[in-house]
N, C-alpha and C positions, 0 to 999 in steps of 0.2 A: 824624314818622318820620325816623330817621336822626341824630337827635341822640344816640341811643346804641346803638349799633347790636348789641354784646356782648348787651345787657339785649334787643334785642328778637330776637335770632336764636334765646336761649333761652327767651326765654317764648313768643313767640307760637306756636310747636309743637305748646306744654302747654298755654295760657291760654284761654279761650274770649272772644272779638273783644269782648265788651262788659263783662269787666271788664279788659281789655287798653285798652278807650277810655274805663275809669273813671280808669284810671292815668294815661294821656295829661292829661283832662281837669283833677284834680288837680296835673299836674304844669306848668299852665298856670293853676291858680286859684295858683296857690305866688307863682308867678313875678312878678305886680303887687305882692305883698305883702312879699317878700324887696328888689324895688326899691327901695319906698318906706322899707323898716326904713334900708337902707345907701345 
């Protein structure tokens, strides 16, 4: 939390918490694989 703060002020209002932490989750499987490409 808090790494985007715009994206979560507006979703988490509207989004319901668990695919609100599918997004997180995904956005932390991303993150080892974008390392390793660059």
């Amino acid at each position: 939390m808090g790494m985007y703060p715009r994206y979560e002020s507006n979703k988490i209002a509207r989004i319901n918490p668990v695919s609100f932490a599918l997004e997180v989750l995904s956005y932390y499987a991303d993150f080892p694989a974008n390392r390793a490409v660059s």
